[in-house]
Each structure stands twice: as structure tokens, then as C-alpha cells.
C-alpha positions as CSV (number, residue, x, y, z in Angstrom):
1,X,-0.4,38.7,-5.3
2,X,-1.6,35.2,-4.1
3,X,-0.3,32.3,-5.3
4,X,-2.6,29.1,-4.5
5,X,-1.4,25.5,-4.9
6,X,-3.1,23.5,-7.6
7,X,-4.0,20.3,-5.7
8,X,-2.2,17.6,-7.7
9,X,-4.4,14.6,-9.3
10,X,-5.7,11.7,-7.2
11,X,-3.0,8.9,-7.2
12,X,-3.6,5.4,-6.5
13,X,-1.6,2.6,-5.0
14,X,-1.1,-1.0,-4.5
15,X,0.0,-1.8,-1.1
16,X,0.6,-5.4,0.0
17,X,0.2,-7.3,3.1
18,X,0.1,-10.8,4.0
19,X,-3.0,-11.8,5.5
20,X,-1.6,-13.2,8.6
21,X,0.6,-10.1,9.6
22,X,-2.3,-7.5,9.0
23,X,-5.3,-8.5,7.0
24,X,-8.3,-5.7,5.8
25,X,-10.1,-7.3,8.4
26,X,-7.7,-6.9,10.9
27,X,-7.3,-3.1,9.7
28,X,-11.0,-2.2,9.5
29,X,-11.4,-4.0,13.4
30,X,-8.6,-1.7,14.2
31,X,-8.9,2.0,15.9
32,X,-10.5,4.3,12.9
33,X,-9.8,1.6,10.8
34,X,-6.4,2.5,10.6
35,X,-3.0,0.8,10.6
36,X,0.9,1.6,11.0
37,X,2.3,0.2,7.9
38,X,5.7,-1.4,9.1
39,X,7.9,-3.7,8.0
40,X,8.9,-1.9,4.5
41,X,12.6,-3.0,3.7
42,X,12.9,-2.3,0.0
43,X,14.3,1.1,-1.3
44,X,11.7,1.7,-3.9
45,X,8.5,1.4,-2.1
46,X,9.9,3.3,0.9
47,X,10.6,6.2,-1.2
48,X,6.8,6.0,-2.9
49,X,5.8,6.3,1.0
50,X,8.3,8.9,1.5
51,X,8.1,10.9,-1.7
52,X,5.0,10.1,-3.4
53,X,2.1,8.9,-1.4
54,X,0.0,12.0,0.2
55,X,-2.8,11.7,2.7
56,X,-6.1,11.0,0.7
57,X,-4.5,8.9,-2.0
58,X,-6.9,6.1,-2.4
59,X,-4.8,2.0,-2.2
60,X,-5.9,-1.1,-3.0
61,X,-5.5,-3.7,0.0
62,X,-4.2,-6.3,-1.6
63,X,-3.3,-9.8,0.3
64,X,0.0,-11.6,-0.4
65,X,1.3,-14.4,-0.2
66,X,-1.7,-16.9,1.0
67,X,-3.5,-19.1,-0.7
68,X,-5.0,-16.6,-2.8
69,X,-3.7,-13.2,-3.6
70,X,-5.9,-10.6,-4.4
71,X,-7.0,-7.0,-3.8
72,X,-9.3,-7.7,-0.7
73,X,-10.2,-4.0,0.2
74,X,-10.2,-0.5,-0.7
75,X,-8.5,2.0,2.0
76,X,-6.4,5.5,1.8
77,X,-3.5,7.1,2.8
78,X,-4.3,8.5,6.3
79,X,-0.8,10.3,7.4
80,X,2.7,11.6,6.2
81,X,5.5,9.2,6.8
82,X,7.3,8.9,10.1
83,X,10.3,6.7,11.3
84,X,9.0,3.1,11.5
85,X,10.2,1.6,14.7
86,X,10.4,-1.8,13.9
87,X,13.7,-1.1,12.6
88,X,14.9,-0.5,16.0
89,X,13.2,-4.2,17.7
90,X,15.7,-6.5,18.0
91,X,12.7,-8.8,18.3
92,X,10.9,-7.6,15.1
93,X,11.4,-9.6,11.9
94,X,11.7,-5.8,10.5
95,X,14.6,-4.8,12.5
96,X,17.8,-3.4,10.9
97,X,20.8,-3.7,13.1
98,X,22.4,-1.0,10.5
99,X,20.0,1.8,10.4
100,X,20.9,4.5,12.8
101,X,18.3,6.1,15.0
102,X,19.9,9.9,14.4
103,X,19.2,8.7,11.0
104,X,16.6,5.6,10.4
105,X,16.6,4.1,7.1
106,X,13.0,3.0,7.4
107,X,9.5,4.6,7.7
108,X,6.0,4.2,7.3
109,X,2.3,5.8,7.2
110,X,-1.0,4.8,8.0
111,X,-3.9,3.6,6.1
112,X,-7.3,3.5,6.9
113,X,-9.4,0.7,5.8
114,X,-12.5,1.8,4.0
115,X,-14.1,-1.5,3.2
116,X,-13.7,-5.1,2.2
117,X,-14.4,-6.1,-1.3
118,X,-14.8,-9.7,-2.6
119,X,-11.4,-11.0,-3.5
120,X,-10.2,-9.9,-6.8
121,X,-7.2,-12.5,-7.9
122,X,-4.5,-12.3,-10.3
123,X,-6.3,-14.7,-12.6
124,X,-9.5,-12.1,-13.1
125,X,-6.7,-8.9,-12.8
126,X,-4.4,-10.4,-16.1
127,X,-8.1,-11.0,-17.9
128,X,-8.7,-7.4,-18.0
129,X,-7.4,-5.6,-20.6
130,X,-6.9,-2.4,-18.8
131,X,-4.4,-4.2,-16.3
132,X,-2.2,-5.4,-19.1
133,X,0.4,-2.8,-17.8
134,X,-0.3,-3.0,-14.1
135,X,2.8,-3.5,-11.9
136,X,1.6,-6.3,-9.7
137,X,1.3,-8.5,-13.2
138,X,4.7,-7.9,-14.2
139,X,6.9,-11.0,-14.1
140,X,9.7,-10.0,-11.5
141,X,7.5,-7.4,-9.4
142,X,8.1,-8.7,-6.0
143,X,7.3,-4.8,-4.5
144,X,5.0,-4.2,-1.8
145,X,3.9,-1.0,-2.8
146,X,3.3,0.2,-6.3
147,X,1.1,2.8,-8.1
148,X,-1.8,2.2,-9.6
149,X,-2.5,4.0,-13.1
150,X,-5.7,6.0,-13.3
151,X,-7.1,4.0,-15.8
152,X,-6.0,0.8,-13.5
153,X,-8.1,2.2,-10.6
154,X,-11.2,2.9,-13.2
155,X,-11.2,-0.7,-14.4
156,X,-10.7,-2.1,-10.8
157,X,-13.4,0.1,-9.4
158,X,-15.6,-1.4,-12.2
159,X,-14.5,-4.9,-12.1
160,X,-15.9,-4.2,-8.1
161,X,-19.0,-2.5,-9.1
């Protein structure tokens, strides 16, 4: 007998970058389009990388702290997680004096631009009735990676025609 995995439902994520660091410009000017994402230093989102986020998941670029946050592109995960070496730079802003390299603390994955969208802001997300729920309108949210509802990504995907 033959057992055959069920693939598991698309999921969807909001991952957050500030525009000067790595913008969806400076990800869809990259090789394939695709970028390391370094620099996660909260518990949370490293375990979505770590534990939830597969290759294929679709993520909404979204710029942070600027001028104007927004989603600013649409992109996907492109690869499993892998120590992120940053945490071993002494002259990164990501490095972590007490994470052991026989047993890092930090990792990351790639994502691969798809395309830039026109900036959606917080004001025209918290309009939306849909979004009412969405993590990155919750007062306190401060993570840099979060998942996206279904029903989030459908009103999004709309709200971009």
C-alpha cells in the first residue's frame, strides 16, 4: 500500500523589510529575484520561518518603517531555512555574540520577488473590512513576519486587482 502526502493548503505571509536594508526593488534587481532574509531576531517569526513557512507560500512584501508603510510587492517562499550568518558578523547590526555556531539561534530563507504592486498603506488596509483581524493592524504587532489569513490574501489580491 501507498500512502501519498496530501499537499497542505496554500499559506500566506506578511514579511517586513525596511526599504533601505532590502527594498522589492532591490529584491526583483537581485539574482532570480531572490533575497537571503537576514536579520530576524524575534523568537516568533523565526519559528514561522523555521516551522511554518514552505517553499511556494506566497508573502506580501511589505515596507517598514519609512515614510509610508505598505505592502509594496507580491513574492514567495523560495527555500527551506538555513543558519543565517549574520549572527556570526561582528560587524552586522544582526549579530548575536550569544548564539553558538554548533548551535545558531538564528536562520533564514529566501524569497523571490515576483513583482511590485502600487503601495498599499495601513490607512486603505484598516478600511477594508476583511483586514479587520489582520496581524499587521493589531495595536502592539511589532513582528516582522506574520501569516496572512486566506480570506486576507483574497481581499488584498482584490484590493490589487
Amino acid at each position: 500500500m501507498t500512502v501519498s502526502a496530501t499537499p497542505r493548503p496554500a499559506r500566506y505571509w506578511l514579511m517586513k523589510s525596511e526599504p533601505e536594508e532590502c527594498s522589492i526593488d532591490d529584491a526583483l534587481a537581485a539574482p532570480n529575484a531572490t533575497v537571503p532574509w537576514t536579520g530576524v531576531r524575534n523568537y516568533q517569526a523565526r519559528n514561522f520561518m523555521r516551522d511554518d513557512m514552505q517553499v511556494g507560500d506566497g508573502v506580501l512584501f511589505y515596507h517598514s518603517s519609512c515614510p509610508e508603510p505598505g505592502i509594496a510587492g507580491l513574492a514567495r517562499v523560495a527555500s527551506g531555512t538555513r543558519t543565517d550568518p549574520t549572527q556570526f558578523d561582528p560587524a552586522s547590526p544582526y549579530y548575536d555574540p550569544k548564539s553558538p555556531a554548533d548551535k545558531p539561534r538564528w536562520l533564514l530563507l529566501d524569497v523571490q520577488a515576483q513583482r511590485k504592486t502600487r503601495l498599499v498603506g495601513l490607512a486603505q488596509l484598516r478600511e477594508h473590512p476583511d483586514l479587520a483581524q489582520m496581524r499587521v493592524l493589531q495595536r502592539g504587532n511589532r513582528l516582522s513576519i506574520t501569516p496572512v489569513e486566506p480570506v486576507e490574501w483574497a481581499a488584498i489580491m482584490e484590493m490589487l486587482g
